[in-house]
C-alpha positions as CSV (number, residue, x, y, z in Angstrom):
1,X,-59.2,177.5,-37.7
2,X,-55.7,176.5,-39.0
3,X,-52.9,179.1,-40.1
4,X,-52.6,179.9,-44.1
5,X,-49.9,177.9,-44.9
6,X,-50.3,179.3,-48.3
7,X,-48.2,182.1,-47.7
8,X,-45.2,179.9,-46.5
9,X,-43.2,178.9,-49.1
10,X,-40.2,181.2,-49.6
11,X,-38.8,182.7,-45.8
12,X,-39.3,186.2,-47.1
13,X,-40.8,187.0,-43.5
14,X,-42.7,189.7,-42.5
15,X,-45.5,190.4,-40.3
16,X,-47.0,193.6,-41.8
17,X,-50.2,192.0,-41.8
18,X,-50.4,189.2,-39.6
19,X,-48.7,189.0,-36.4
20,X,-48.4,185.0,-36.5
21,X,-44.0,185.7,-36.5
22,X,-43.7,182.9,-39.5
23,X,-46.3,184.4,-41.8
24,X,-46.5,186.2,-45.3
25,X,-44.1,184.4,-48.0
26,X,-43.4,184.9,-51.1
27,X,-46.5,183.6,-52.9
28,X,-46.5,179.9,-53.8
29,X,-48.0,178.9,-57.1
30,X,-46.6,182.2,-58.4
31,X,-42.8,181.2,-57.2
32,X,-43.1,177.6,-58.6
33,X,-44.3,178.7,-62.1
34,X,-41.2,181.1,-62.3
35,X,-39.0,178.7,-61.7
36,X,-41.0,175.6,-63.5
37,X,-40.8,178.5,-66.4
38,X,-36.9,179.0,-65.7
39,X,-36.3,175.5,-65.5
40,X,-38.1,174.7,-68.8
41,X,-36.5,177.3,-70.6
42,X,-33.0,176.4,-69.8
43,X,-33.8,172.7,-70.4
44,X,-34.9,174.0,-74.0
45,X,-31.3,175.7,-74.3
46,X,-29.5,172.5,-73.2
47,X,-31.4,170.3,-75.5
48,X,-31.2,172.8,-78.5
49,X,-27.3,173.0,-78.1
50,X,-27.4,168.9,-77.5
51,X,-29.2,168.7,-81.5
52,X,-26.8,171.4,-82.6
53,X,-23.7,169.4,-81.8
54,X,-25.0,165.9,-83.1
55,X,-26.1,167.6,-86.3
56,X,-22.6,168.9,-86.8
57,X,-21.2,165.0,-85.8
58,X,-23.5,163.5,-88.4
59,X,-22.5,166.0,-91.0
60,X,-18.9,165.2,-90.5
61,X,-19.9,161.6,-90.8
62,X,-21.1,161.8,-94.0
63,X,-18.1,164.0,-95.3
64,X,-15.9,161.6,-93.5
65,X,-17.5,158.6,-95.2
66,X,-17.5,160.5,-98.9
67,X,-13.8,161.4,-98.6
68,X,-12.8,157.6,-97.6
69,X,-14.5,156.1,-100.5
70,X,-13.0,158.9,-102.7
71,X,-9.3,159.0,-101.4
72,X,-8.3,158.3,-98.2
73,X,-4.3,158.7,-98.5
74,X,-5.2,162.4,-100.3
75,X,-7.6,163.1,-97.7
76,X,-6.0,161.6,-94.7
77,X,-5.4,165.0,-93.4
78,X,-9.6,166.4,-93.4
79,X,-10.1,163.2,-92.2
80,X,-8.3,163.5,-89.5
81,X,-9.2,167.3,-88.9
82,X,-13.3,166.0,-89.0
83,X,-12.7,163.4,-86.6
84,X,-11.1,165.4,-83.6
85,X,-13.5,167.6,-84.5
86,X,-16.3,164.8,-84.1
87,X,-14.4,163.9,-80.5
88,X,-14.9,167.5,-79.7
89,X,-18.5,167.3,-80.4
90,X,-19.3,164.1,-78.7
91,X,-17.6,165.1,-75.4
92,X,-19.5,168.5,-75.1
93,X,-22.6,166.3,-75.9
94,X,-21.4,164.2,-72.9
95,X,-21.4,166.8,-70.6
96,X,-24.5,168.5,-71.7
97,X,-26.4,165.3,-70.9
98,X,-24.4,164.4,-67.4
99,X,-25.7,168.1,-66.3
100,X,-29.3,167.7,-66.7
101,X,-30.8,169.3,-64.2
102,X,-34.2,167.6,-62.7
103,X,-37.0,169.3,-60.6
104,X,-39.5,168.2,-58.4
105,X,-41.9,166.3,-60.9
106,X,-39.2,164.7,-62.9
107,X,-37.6,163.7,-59.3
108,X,-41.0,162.8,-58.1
109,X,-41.5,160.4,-61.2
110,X,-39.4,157.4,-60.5
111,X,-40.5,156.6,-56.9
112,X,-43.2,154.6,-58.0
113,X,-41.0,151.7,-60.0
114,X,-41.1,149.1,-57.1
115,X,-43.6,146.9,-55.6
116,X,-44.8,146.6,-51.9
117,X,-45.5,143.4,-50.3
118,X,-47.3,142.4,-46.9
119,X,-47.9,145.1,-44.4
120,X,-46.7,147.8,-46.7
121,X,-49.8,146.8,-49.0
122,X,-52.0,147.8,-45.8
123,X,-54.6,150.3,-47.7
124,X,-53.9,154.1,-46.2
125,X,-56.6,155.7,-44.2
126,X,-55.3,159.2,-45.0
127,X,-54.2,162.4,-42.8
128,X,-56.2,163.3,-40.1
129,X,-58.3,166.2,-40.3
130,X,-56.9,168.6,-37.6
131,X,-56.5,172.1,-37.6
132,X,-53.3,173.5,-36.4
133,X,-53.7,174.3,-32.6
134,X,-55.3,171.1,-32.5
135,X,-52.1,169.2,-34.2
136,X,-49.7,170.8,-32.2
137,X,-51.2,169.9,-29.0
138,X,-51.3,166.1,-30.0
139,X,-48.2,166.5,-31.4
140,X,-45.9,169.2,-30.0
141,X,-44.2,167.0,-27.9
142,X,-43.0,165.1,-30.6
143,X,-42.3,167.6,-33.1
144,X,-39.7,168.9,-29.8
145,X,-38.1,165.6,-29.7
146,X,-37.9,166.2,-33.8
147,X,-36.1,169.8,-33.1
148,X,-33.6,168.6,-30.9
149,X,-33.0,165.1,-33.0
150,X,-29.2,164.7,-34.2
151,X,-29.3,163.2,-37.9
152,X,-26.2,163.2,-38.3
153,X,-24.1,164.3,-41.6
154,X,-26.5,162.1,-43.7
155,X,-30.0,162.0,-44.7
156,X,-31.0,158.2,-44.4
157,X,-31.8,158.4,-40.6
158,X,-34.2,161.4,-41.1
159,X,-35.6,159.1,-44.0
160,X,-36.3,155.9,-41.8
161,X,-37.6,158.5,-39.1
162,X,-40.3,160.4,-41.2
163,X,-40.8,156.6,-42.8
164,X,-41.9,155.5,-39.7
165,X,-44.0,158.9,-38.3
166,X,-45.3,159.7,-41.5
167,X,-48.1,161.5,-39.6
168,X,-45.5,164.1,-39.2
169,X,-45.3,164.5,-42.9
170,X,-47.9,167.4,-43.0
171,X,-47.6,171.2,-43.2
172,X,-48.8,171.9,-39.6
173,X,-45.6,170.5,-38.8
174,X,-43.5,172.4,-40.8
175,X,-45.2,175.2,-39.6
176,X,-44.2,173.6,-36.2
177,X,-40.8,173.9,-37.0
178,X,-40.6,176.8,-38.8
179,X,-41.8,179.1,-35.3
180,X,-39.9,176.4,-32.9
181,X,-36.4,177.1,-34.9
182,X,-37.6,180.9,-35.1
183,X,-37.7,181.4,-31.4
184,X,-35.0,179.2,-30.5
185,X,-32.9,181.5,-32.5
186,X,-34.7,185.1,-30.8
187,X,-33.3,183.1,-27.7
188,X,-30.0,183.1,-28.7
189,X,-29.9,179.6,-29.0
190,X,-28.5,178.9,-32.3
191,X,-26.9,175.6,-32.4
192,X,-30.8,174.0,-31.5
193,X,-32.4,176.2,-34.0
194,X,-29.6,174.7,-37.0
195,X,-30.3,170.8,-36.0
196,X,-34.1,171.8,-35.6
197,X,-34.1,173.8,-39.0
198,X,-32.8,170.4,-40.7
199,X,-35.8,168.7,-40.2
200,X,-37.5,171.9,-40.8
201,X,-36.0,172.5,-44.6
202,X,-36.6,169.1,-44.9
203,X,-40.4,169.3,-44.5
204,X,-40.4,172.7,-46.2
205,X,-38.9,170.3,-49.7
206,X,-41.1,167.5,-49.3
207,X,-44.2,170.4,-49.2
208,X,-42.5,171.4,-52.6
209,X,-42.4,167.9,-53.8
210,X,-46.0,167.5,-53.0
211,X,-47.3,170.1,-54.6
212,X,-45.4,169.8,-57.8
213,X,-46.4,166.3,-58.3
214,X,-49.9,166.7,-56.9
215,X,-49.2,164.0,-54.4
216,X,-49.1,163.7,-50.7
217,X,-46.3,164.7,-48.9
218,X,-46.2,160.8,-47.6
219,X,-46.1,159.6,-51.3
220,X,-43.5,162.4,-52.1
221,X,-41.1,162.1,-49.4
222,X,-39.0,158.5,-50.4
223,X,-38.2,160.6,-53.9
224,X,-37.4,163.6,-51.5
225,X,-34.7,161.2,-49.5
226,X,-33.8,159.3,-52.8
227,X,-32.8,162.5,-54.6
228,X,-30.7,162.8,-51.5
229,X,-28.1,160.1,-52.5
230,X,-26.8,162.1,-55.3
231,X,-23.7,164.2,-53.9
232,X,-24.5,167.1,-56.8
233,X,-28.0,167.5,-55.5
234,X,-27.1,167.1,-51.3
235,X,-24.6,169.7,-52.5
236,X,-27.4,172.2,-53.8
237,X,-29.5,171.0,-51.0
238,X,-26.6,172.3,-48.3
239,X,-26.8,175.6,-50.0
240,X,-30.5,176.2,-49.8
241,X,-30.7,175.5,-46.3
242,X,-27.4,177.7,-45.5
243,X,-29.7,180.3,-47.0
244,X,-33.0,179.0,-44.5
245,X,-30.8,179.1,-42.0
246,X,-29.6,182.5,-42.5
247,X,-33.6,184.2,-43.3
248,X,-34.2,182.9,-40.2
249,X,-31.6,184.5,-38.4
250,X,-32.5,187.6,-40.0
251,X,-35.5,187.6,-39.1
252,X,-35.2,186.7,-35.6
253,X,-33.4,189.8,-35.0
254,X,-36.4,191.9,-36.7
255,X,-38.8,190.0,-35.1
256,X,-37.3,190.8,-31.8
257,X,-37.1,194.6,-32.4
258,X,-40.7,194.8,-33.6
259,X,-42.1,192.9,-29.9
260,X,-40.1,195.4,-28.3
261,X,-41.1,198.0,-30.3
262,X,-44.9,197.3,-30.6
263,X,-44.8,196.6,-26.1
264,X,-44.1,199.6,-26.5
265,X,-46.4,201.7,-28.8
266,X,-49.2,199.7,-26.9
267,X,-48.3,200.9,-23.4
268,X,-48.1,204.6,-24.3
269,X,-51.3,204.0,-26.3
270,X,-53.3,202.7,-22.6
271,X,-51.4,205.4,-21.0
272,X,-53.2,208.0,-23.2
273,X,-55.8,206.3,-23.3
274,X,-56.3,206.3,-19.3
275,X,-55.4,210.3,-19.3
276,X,-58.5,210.8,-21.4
277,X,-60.9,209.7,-18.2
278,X,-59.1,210.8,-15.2
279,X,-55.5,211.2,-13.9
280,X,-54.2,207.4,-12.3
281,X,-52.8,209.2,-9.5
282,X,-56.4,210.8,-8.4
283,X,-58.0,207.1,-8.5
284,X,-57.6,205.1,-5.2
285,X,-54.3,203.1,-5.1
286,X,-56.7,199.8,-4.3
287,X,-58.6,200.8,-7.5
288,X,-55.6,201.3,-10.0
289,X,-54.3,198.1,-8.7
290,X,-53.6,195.7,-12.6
291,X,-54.1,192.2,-12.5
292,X,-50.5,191.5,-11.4
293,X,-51.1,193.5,-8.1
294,X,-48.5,195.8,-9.1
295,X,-49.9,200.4,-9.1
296,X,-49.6,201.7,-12.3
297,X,-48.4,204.9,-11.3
298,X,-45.5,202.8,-9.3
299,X,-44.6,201.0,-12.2
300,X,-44.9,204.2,-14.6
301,X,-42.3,206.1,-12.4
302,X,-39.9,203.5,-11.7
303,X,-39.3,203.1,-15.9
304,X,-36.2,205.2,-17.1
305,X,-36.7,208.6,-17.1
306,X,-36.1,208.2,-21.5
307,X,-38.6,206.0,-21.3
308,X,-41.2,208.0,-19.5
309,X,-40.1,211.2,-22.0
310,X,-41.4,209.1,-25.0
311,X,-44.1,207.9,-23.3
312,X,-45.5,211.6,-22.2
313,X,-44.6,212.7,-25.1
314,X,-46.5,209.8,-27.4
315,X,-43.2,210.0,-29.8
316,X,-43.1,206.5,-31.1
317,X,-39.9,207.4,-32.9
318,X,-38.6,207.8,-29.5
319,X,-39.6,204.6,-28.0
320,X,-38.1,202.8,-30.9
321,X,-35.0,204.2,-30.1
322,X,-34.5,203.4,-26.4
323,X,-36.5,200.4,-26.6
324,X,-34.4,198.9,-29.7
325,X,-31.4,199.9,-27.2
326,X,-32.7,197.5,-24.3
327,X,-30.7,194.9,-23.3
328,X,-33.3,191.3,-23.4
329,X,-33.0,190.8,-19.8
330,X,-34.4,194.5,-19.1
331,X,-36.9,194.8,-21.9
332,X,-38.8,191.6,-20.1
333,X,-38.3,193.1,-17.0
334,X,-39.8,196.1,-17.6
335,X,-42.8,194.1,-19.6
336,X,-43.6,192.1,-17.0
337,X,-43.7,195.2,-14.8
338,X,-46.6,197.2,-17.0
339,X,-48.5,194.3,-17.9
340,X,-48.8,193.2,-14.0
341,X,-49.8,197.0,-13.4
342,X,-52.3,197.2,-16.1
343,X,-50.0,199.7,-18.5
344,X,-49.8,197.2,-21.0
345,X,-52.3,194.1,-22.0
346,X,-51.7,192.3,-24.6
347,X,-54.6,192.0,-27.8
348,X,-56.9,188.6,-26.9
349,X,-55.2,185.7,-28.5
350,X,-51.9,187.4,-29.9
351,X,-48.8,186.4,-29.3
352,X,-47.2,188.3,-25.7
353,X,-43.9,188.3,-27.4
354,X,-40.5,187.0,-26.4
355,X,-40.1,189.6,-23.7
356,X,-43.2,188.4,-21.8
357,X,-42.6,184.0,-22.2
């Protein structure tokens, strides 16, 4: 079975209830109706104030017209006064129109107003049907060429590039990209995880596209790079992904506390757990042996003595506190240590965590 890409909209991260690192967003449909809503409603504003002012310049009109048939050298004066006003009028009309805001379905709309000859007019089989582990294993190697790509300042290349891979264009991949630039950044490596999280975003605003226009994300994506020629929308754009850019970081900082945390809370859970039965130092060393050939007992008093206090002690709040404190290089190396002595195994088919790749 695939992830829920459902819940991956909006990079409010957390993993209070599943431990996949790039799970629970803010909920989809319900985030695109508020804005749809907000974007309506303002539209309605702009187009009320838009009838206001030509009202107001066809009211002047009129009086404009009455008071030239009547007396133009008496009047010359309200004339004049009517017509600046009328100027006035136009120019705020002018603006209101040239700031028209469009979203996804009204951006969507016009990519369909040219005509495909020879092997564009090839019919399309459709997707495949693969489920995520599945995808990234055909395609993982790929989708790392994609992280690493340089697009440059533009967005053309990136558009010829998903032109010609459109079987990247699905949400597996931006699911892909969304973990890849996460622990790229938990590695410290930030410069990769901005160049990956461009094609990232990317992917992330042609699944909004989609959806708003009920369309594939193949059929969506030329009005996604289209929309991308006008400087007042790539300016927007640069803003959003500033703010991708800086969830993720955020998040790669709490996602590296909570690994380190929950090693943590795990191996003092076994260690309990084991105390129940029978003390580790009364089994035979050969017996107590974990799966990395390392003695539990060994392992258990070579940790800091801090360490050992919290785990004796089965204060979590403790643990927190001197693991959160760990430098990365130590915190791995004391992981490796307890999982190779059987102090620690990690839950069937969960993620070890960055201390233990």
């Amino acid at each position: 079975p695939g992830f829920n890409y459902s819940k991956w909209d909006n990079l409010e991260l957390s993993d209070d209830e599943d431990h996949h690192p790039g799970a629970q967003f803010i909920e989809a449909n319900t985030l695109r109706r508020i804005k749809r809503e907000a974007h309506e409603n303002k539209e309605k504003e702009r187009l009320d104030k838009i009838e206001s002012l030509e009202k107001q310049i066809r009211k002047n009109e009129r009086k404009i017209k009455t008071l030239s048939e009547e007396d133009p050298a008496a009047n010359e004066a309200e004339i004049a006064t009517l017509t600046s006003a009328n100027e006035t009028f136009q120019s705020e009309v002018d603006t209101e129109r040239r700031q028209k805001k469009f979203n996804a379905e009204e951006a969507v709309r016009d990519a369909w107003s040219h005509s495909l000859v020879g092997a564009a007019c090839k019919p399309d089989a459709g997707p495949e049907k693969l489920d995520y582990e599945t995808f990234a294993k055909k395609y993982g190697d790929q989708l790392d060429g994609l992280a690493v790509k340089d697009f440059g300042s533009g967005y053309e290349e990136m558009g010829d590039y998903f032109r010609d891979n459109s079987h990247l264009l699905t949400e597996h991949a931006m699911g892909y990209m969304l973990l890849k630039c996460l622990y790229m950044e938990m590695e410290g490596n930030t410069l990769g995880m901005r160049r990956g999280a461009r094609a990232g975003y990317a992917l992330k605003s042609i699944v909004d596209f989609a959806e708003a226009s009920k369309r594939s994300m193949k059929d969506a994506a030329p009005a996604f790079f289209i929309r991308m020629n006008d400087v007042e929308v790539a300016k927007e754009y640069e803003k959003m992904y500033e703010d991708y850019v800086d969830k993720l970081q955020n998040r790669a900082v709490e996602k590296k506390k909570e690994e380190a945390v929950a090693a943590a809370e795990e191996a003092t859970r076994t260690l309990q757990i084991k105390g129940e039965d029978t003390a580790l130092e009364d089994v035979p060393r050969e017996e107590r042996l974990g799966p990395g050939g390392l003695d539990p007992v060994e392992v258990f008093e070579s940790l800091p003595e801090a360490m050992q206090e919290a785990f004796e002690s089965g204060s979590i709040d403790k643990l927190r506190e001197y693991v959160n404190g760990l430098p990365m290089e130590d915190a791995k190396r004391h992981m490796k240590r307890m999982v190779d002595s059987g102090l620690w195994v990690p839950a069937p088919g969960e993620d070890p965590g960055l201390a233990l790749r």
